[in-house]
Steps between C-alpha positions, in 0.01 A plus 500: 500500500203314349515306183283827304734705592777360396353385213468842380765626630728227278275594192562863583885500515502350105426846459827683431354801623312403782834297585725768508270704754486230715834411506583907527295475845696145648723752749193687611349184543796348679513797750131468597546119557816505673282725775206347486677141592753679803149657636362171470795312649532760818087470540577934461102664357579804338483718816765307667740537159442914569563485817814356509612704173311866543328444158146524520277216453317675174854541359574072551187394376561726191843312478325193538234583283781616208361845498899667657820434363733445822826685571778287591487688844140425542598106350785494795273596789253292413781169505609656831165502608512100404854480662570422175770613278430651108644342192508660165705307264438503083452169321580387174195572249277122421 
């Protein structure tokens, strides 16, 4: 992240509103980074990822991009894909 960024970004979450949406979208955000970092880590582009899980590569870059909402079942073959097992676990509120 560059320093503008979060520079703003910091200003912006004083906002209660603008907080509150943010922090409403950390899980979304999670997901996305979670798969972006396996794909990464297996050197996987998104064609490999749909091979290996029979979603199409549209549908992953929309998952990547934060424009889908995954199932679990979708969530769990793409960890399998990763040889990789899925965790879900809830967290005390900061």
């Amino acid at each position: 992240m560059s320093k503008n960024y979060r520079e703003t970004l910091e200003k912006q979450l004083q906002n209660p509103v603008f907080k509150s949406e943010f922090d409403a979208l950390e899980p979304e955000y999670q997901i996305v980074k979670a798969i972006l970092e396996a794909r990464a880590e297996k050197s996987f582009t998104q064609k490999d990822l749909s091979v290996a899980t029979g979603i199409t590569q549209s549908d992953i870059s929309k998952l990547e991009n934060g424009n889908a909402n995954p199932s679990l079942r979708t969530l769990k073959k793409i960890a399998a894909a990763f040889n990789m097992q899925l965790q879900i676990r809830f967290v005390t509120k900061r």
